[in-house]
Backbone as ProteinMPNN parsed JSONL, in Angstrom:
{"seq_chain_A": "XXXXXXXXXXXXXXXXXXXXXXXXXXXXXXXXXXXXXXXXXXXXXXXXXXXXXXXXXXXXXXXXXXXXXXXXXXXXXXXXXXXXXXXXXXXXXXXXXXXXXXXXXXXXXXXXXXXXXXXXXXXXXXXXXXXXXXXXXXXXXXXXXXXXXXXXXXXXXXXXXXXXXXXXXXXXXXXXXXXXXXXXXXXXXXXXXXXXXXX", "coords_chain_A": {"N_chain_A": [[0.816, -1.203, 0.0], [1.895, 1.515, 0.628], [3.405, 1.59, -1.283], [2.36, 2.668, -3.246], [3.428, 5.304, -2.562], [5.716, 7.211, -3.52], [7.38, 9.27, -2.454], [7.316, 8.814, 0.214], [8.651, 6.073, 0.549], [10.702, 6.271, -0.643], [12.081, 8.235, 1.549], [11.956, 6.08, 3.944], [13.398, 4.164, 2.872], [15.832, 5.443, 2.922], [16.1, 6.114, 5.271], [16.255, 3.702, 6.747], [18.97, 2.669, 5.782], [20.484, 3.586, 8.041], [22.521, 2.786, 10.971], [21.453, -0.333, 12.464], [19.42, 0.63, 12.544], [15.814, -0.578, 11.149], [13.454, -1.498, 8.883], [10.96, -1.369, 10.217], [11.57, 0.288, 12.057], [11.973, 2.097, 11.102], [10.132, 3.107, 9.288], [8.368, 4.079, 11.295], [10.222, 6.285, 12.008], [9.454, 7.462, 9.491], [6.715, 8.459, 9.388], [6.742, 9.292, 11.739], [7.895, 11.673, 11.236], [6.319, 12.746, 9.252], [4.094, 13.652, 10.199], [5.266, 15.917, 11.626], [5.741, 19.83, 11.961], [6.269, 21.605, 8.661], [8.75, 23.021, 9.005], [10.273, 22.003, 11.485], [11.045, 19.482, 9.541], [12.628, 20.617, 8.081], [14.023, 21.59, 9.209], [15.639, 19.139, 10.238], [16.371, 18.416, 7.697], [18.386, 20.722, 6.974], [20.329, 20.541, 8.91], [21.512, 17.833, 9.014], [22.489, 18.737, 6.119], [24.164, 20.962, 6.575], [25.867, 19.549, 8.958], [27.393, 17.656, 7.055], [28.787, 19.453, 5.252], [30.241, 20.97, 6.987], [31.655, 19.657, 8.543], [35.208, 17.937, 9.021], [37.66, 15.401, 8.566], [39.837, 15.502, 11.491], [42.798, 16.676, 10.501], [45.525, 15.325, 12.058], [45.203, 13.95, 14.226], [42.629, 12.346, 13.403], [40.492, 12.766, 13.699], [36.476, 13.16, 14.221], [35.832, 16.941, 13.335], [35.449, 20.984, 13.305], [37.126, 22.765, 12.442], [40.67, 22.301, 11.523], [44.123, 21.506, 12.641], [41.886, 19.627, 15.197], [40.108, 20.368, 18.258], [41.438, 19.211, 19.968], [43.909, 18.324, 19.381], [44.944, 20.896, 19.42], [45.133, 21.436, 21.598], [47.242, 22.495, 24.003], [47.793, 21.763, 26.803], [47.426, 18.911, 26.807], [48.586, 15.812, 27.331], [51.211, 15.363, 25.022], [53.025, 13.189, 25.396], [52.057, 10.963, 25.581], [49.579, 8.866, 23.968], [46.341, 7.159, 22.944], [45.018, 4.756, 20.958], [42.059, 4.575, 18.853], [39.111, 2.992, 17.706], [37.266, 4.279, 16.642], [35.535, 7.659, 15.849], [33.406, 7.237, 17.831], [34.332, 6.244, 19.575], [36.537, 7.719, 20.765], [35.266, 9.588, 22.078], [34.025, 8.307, 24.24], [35.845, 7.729, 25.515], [37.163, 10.242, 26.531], [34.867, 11.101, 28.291], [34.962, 9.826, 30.151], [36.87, 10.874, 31.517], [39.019, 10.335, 31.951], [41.717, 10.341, 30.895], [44.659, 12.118, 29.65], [46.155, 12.267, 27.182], [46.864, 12.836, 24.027], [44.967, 11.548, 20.674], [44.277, 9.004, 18.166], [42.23, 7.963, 15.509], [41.398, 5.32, 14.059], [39.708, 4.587, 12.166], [38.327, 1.8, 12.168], [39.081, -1.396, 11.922], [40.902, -3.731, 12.092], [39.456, -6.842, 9.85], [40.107, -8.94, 8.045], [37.966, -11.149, 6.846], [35.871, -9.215, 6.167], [37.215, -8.058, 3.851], [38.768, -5.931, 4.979], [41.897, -4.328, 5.61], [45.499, -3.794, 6.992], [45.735, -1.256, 5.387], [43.311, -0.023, 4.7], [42.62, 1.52, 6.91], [43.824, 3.908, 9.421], [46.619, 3.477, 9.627], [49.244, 3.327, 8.826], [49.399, 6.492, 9.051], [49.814, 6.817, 11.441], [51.918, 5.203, 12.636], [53.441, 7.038, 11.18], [52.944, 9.595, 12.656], [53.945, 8.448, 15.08], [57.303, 8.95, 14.158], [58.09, 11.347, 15.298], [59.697, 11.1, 18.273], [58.297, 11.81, 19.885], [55.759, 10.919, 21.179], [55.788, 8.588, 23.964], [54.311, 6.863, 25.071], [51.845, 4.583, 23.633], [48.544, 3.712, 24.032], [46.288, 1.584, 23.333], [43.311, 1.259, 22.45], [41.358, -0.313, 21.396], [38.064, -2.117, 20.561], [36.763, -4.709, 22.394], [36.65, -7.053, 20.971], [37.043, -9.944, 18.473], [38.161, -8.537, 16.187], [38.987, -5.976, 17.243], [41.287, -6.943, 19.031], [42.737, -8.406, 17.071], [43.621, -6.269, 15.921], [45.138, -4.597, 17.944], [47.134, -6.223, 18.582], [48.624, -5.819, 16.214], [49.133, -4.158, 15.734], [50.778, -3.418, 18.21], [53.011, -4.874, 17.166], [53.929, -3.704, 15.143], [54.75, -1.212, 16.834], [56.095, -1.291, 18.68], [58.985, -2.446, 18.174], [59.739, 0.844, 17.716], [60.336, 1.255, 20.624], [58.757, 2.312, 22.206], [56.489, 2.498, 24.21], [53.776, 0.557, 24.957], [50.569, 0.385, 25.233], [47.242, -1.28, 26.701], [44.18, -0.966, 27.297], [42.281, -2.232, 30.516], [41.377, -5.624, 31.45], [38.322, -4.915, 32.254], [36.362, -4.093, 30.688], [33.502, -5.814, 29.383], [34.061, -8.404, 27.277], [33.706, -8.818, 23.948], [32.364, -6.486, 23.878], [31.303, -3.048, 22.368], [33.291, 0.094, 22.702], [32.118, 2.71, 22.812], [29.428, 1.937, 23.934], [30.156, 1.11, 26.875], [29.737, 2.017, 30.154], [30.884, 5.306, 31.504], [32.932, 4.965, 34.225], [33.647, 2.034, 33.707], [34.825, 2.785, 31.694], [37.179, 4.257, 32.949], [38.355, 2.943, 35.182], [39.241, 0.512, 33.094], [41.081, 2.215, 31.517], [42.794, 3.282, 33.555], [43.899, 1.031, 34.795], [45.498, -0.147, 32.631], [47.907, -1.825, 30.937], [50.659, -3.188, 29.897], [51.435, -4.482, 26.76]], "CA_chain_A": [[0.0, 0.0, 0.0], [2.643, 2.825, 1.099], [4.628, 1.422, -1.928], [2.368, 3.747, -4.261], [3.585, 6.517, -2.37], [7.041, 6.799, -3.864], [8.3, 10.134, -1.625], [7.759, 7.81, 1.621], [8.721, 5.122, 0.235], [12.445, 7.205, -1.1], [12.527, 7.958, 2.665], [11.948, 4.537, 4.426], [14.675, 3.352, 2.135], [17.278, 6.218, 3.406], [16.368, 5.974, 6.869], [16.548, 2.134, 6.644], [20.523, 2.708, 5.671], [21.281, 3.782, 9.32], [22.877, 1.234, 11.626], [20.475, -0.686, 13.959], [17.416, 0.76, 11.48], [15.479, -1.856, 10.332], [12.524, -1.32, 8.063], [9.645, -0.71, 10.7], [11.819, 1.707, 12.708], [12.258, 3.372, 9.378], [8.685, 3.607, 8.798], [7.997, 4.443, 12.444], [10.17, 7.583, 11.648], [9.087, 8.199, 8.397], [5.533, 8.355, 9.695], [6.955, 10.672, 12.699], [8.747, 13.128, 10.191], [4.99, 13.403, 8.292], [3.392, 14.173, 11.266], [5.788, 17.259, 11.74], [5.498, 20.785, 10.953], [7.406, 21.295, 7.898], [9.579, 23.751, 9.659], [11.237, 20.542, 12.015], [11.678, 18.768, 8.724], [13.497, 21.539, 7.233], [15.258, 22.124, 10.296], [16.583, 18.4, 10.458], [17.107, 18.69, 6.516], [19.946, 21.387, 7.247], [21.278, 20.157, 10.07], [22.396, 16.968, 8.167], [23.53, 19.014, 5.213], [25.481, 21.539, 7.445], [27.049, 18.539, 9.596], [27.895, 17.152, 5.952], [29.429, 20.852, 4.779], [31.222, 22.014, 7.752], [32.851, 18.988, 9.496], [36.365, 17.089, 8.014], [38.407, 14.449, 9.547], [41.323, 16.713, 11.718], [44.554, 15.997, 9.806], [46.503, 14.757, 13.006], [44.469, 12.753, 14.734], [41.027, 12.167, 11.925], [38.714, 12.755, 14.564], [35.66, 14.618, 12.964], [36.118, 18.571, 13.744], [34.857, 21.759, 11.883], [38.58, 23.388, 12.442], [41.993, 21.624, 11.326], [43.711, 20.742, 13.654], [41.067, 19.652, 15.899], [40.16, 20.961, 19.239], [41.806, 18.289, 21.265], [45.099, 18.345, 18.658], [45.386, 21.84, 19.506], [45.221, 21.649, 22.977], [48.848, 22.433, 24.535], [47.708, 21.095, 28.135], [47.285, 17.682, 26.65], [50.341, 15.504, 27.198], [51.919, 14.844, 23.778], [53.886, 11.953, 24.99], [50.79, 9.586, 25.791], [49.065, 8.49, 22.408], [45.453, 6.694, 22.684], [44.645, 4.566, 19.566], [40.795, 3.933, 19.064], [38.565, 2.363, 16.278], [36.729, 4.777, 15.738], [35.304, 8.725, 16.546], [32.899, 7.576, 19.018], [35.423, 5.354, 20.808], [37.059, 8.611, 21.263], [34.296, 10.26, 22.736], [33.687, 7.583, 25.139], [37.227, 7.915, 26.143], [37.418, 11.434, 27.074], [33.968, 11.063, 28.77], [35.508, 8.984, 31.209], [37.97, 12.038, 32.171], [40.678, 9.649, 32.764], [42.762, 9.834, 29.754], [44.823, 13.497, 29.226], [46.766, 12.718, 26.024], [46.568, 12.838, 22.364], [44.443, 10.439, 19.88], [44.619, 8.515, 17.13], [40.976, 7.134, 15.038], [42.055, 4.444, 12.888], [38.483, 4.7, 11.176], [37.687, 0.867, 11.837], [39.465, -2.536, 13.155], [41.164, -5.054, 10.881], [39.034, -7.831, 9.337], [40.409, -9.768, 6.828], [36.766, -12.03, 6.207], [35.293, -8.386, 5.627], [38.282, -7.471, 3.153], [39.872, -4.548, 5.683], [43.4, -5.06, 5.792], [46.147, -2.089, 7.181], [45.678, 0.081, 4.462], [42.299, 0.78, 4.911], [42.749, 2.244, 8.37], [44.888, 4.929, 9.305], [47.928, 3.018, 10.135], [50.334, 4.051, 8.336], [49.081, 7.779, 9.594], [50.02, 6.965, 13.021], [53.421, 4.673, 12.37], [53.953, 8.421, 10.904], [53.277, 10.358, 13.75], [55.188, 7.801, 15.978], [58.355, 8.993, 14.061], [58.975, 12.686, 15.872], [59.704, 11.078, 19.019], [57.455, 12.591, 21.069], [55.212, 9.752, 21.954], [56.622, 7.79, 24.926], [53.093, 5.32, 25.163], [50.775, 4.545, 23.239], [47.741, 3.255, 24.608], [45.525, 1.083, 22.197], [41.435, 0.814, 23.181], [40.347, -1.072, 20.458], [37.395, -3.114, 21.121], [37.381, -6.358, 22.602], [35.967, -8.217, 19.906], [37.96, -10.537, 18.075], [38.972, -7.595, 14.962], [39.879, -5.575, 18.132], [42.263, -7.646, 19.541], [43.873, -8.68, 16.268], [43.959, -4.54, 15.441], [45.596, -4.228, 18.7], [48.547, -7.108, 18.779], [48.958, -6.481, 15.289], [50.007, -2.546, 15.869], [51.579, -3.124, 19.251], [54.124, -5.316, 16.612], [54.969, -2.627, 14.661], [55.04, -0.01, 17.307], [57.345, -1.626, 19.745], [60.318, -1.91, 17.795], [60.209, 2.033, 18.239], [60.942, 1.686, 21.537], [57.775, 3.034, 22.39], [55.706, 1.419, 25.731], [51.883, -0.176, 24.267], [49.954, -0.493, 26.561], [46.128, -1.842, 26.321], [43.069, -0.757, 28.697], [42.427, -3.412, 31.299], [39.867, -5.849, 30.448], [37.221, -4.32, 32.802], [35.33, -4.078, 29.784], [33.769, -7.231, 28.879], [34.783, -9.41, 26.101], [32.716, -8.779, 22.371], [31.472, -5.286, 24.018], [31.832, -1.997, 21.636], [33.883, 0.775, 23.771], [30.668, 3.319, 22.562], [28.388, 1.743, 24.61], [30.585, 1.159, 27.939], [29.715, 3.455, 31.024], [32.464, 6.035, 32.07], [33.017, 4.564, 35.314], [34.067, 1.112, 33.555], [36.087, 3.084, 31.131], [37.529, 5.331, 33.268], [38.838, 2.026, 35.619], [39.826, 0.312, 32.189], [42.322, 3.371, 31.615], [43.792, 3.369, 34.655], [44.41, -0.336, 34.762], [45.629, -0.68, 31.407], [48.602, -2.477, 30.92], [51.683, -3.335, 28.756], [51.102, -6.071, 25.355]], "C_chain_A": [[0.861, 1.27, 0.0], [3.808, 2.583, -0.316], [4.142, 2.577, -3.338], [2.113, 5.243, -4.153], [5.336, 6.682, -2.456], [7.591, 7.864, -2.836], [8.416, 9.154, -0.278], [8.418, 7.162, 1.502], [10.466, 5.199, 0.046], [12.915, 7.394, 1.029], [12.553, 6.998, 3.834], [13.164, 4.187, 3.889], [15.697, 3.671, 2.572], [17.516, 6.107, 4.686], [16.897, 4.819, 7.484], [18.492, 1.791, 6.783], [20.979, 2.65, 7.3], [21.479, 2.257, 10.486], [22.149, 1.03, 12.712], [19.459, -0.086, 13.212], [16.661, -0.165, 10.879], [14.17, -1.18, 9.691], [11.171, -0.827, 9.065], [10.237, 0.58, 11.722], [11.285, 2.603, 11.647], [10.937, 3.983, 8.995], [8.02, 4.654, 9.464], [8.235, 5.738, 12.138], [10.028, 8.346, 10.202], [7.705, 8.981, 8.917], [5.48, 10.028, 11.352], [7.226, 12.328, 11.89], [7.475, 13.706, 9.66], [4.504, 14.055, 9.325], [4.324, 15.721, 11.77], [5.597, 18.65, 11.444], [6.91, 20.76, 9.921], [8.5, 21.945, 8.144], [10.426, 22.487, 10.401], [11.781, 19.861, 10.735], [12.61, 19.282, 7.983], [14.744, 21.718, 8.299], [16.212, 20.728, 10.346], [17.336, 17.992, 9.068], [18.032, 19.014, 6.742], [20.588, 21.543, 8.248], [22.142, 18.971, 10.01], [23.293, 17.494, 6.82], [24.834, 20.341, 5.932], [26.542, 20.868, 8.32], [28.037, 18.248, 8.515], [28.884, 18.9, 4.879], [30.179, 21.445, 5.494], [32.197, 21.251, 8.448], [33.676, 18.399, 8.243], [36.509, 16.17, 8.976], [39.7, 15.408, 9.732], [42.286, 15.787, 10.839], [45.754, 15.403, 10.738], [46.168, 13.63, 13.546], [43.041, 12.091, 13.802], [39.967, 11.522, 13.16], [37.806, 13.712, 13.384], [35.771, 16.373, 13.752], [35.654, 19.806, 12.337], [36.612, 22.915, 12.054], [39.718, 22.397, 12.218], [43.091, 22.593, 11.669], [42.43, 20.741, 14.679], [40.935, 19.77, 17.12], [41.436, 20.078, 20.329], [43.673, 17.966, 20.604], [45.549, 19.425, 18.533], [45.392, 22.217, 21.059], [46.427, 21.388, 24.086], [48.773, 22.277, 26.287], [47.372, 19.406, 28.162], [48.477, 16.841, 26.725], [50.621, 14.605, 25.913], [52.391, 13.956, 23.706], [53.09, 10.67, 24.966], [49.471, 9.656, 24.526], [47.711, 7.537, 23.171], [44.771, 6.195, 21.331], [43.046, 3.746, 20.226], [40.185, 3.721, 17.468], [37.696, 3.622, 15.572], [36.205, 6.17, 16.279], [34.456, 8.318, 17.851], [33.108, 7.07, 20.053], [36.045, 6.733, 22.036], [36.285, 9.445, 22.542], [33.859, 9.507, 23.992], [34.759, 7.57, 26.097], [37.34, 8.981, 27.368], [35.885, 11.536, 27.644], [33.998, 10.536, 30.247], [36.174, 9.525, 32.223], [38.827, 11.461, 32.938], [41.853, 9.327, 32.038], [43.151, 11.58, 29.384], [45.408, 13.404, 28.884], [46.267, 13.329, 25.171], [45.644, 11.797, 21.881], [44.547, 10.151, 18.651], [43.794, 7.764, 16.618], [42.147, 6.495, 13.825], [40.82, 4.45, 11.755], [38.13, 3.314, 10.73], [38.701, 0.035, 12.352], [39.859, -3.63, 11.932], [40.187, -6.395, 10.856], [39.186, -8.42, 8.304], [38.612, -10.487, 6.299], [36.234, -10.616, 5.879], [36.252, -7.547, 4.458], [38.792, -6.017, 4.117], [40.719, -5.003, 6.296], [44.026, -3.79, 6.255], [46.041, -1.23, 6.394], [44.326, 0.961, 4.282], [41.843, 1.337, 5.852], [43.847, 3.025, 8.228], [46.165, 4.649, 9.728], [48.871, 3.979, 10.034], [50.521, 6.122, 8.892], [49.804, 7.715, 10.835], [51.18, 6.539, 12.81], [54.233, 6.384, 11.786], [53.966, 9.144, 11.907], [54.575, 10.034, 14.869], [57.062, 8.422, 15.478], [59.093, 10.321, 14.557], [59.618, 12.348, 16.843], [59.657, 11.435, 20.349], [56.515, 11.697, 21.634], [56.052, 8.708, 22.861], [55.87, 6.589, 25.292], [52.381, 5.415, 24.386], [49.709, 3.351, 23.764], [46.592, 2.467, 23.288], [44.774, 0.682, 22.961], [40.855, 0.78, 22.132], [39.101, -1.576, 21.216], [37.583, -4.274, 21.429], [36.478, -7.017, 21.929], [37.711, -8.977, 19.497], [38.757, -9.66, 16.533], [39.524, -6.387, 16.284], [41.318, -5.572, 18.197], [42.782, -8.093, 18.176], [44.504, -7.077, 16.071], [45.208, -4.554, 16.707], [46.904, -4.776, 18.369], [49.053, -6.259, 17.181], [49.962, -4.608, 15.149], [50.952, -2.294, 17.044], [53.184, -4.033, 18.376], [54.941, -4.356, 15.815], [55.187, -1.403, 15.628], [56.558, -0.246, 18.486], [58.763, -1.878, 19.812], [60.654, -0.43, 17.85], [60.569, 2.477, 19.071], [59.979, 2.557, 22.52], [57.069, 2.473, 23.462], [54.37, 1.657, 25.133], [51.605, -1.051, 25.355], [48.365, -0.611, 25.95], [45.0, -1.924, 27.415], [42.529, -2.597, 28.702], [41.188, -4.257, 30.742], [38.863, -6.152, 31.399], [36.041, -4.179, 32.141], [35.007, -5.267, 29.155], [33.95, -7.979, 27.273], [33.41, -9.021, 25.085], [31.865, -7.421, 22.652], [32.31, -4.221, 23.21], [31.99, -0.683, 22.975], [32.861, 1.809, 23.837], [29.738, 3.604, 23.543], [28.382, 1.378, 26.421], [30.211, 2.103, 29.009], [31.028, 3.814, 31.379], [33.282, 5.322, 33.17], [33.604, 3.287, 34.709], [35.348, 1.834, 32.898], [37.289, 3.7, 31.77], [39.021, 4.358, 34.242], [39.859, 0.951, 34.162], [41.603, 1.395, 31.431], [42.994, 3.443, 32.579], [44.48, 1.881, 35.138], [44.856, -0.923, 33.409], [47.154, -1.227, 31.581], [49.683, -3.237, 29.551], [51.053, -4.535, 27.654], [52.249, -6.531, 25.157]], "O_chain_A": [[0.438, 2.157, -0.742], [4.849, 3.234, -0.404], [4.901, 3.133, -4.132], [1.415, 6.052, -4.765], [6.083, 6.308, -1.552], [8.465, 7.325, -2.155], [9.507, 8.808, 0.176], [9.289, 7.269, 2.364], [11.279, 4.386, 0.486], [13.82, 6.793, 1.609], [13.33, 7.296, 4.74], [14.037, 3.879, 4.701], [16.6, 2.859, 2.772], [18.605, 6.02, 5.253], [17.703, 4.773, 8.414], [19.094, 1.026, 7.536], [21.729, 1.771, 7.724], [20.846, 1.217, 10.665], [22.06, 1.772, 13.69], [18.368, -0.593, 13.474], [17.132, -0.545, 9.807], [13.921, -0.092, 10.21], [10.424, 0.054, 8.638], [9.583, 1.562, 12.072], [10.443, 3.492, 11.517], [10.739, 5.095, 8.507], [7.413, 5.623, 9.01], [7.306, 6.524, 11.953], [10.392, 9.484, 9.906], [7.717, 10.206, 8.799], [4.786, 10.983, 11.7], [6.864, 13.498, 12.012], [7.368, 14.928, 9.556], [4.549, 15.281, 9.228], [3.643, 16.569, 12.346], [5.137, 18.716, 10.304], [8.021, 20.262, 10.101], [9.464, 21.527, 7.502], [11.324, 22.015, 9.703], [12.988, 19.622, 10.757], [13.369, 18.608, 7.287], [15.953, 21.909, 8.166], [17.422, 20.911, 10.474], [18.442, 17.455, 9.027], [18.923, 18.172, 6.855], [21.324, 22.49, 8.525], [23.197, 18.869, 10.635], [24.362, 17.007, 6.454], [26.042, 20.431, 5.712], [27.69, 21.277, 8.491], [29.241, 18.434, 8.694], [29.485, 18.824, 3.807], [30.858, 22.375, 5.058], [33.251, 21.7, 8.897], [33.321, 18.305, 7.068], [35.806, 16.031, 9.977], [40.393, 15.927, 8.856], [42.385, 14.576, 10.644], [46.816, 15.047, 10.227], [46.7, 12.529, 13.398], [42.876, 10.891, 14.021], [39.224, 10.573, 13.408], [38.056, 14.432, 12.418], [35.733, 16.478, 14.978], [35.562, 19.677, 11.116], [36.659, 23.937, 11.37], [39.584, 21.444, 12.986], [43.22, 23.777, 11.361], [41.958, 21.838, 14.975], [41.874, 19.132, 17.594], [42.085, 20.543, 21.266], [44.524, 17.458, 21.334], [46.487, 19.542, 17.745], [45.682, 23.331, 21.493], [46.547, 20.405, 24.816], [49.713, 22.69, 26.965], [47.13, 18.753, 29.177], [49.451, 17.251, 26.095], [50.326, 13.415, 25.8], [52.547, 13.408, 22.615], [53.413, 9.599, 24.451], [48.623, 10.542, 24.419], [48.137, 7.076, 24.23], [44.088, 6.96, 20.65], [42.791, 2.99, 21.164], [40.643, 4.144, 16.407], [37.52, 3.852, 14.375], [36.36, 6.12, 17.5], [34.693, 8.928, 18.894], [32.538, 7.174, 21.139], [36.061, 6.827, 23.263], [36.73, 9.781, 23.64], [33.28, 10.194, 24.834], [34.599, 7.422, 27.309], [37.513, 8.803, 28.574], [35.561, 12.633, 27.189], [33.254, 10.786, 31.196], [36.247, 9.118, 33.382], [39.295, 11.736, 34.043], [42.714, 8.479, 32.275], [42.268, 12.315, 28.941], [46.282, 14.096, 29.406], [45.41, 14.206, 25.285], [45.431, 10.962, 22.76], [44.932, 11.049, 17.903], [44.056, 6.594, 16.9], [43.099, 6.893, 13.153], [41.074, 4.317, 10.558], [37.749, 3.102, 9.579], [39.354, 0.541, 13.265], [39.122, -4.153, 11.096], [40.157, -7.03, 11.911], [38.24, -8.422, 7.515], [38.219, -10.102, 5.197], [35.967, -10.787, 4.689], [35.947, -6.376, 4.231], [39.21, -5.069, 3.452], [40.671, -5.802, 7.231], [43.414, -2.737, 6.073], [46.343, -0.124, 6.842], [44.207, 2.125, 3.9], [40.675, 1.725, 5.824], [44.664, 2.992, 7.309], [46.845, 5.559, 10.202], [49.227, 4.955, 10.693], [51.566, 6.762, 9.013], [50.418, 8.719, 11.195], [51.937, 7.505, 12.719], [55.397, 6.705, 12.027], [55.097, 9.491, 12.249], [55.526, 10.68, 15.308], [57.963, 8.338, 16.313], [60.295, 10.517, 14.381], [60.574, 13.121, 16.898], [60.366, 11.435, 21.355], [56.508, 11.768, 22.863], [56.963, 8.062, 22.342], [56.379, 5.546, 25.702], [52.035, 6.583, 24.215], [50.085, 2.183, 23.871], [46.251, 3.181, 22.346], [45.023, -0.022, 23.939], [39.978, 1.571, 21.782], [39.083, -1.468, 22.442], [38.45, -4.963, 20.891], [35.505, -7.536, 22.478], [38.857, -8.767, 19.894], [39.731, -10.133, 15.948], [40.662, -5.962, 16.086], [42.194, -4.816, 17.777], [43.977, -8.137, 18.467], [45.708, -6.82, 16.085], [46.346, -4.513, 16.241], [47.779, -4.033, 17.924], [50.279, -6.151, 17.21], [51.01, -4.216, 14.635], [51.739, -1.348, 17.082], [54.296, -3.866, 18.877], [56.162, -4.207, 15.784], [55.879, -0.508, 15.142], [57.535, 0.412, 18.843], [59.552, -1.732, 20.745], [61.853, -0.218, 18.031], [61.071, 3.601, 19.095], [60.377, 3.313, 23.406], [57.413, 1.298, 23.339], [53.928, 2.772, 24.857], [51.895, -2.087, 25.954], [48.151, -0.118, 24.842], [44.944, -2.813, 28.265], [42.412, -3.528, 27.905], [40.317, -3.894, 29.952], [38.45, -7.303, 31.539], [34.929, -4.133, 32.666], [35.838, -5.858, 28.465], [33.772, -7.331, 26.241], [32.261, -8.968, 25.525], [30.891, -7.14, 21.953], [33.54, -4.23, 23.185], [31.188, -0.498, 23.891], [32.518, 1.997, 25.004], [29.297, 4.67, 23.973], [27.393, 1.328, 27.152], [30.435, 3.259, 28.65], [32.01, 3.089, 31.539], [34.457, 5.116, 32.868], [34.615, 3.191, 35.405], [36.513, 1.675, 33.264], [38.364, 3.67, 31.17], [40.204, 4.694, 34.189], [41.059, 0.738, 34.33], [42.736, 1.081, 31.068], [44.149, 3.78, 32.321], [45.516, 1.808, 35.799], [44.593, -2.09, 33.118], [47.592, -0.909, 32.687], [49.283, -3.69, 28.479], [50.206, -5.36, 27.999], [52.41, -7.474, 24.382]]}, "name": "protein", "num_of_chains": 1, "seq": "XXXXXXXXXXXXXXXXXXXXXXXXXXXXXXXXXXXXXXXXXXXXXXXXXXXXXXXXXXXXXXXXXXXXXXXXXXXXXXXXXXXXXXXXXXXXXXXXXXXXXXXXXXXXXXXXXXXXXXXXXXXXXXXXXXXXXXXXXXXXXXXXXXXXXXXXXXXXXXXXXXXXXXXXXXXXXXXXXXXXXXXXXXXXXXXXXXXXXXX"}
């Protein structure tokens, strides 16, 4: 029935894309969005195309930011020598939520999986093996997830980082096993950071 209404039908499909959306959410908020004045719909129109127009990935760390460098890569009370590698921006955010971590960071923009074809090159490795070479990092801290593309991400960078001479260390595993760092409360993370520990 709703299929020979093609504008719904265009947005069900887009909303559907988002992760954890499944087809009756999608509907649910299609069906919310109609019910709106068209003023809200306009308003969440250009609030997705201004997110999509004003933010980048910073160039140091490739967090998202609407300034390069990004706030937290310009912040000269951060200590430069302690590095935090995470999978992904909202790892980060979960991090510094925790207010128990006052370095630098480093988004890799995802977690090695070979069965999904992502191998080192499609993460920001090589980005970071670059930074590592001023020798200004003295740790780096890797809070992957503990899944099993985690934990290979992790070992597989504490191999190339440790010939630099560099101390990799790896938050404690307070956080349980196959959980995304995202969805952790502060209070676990916050204990995870402070109990982290060499690889």
């Amino acid at each position: 029935m709703l299929d020979s209404i093609p504008s719904f039908t265009r947005l069900v499909n887009e909303l559907a894309k988002f992760p954890g959306i499944g087809s009756k959410t999608a509907t649910r908020l299609a069906f919310f969005l109609l019910r709106q004045p068209s003023a809200e719909a306009e308003a969440l129109a250009d609030a997705i195309l201004d997110l999509k127009r004003r933010t980048r990935f910073c160039s140091v760390c490739y967090h998202i930011t609407e300034t390069d460098p990004c706030q937290l890569c310009s912040d000269t009370a951060r200590d430069a020598h302690l590095l935090c590698v995470v999978e992904e921006p909202q790892d980060l955010l979960a991090v510094e939520r925790s207010h128990s971590f006052r370095g630098r960071y480093h988004v890799l923009h995802g977690s090695l999986s070979p069965l999904d074809g992502i191998g080192p090159n499609d993460l920001k490795i090589s980005q970071l093996m670059e930074r590592l070479q001023s020798g200004e990092v003295e740790e780096v801290l890797i809070a992957t997830n503990f899944t099993v593309e985690g934990d290979a991400t992790a070992l597989y960078l504490a191999r190339l980082i440790q010939p630099l001479g560099i101390r990799v260390t790896r938050l404690a595993y307070g956080i349980p096993m196959g959980s995304e760092l995202e969805y952790v409360d502060e209070a676990t993370v916050n204990r995870a950071v402070e109990g982290r520990r060499e690889i």
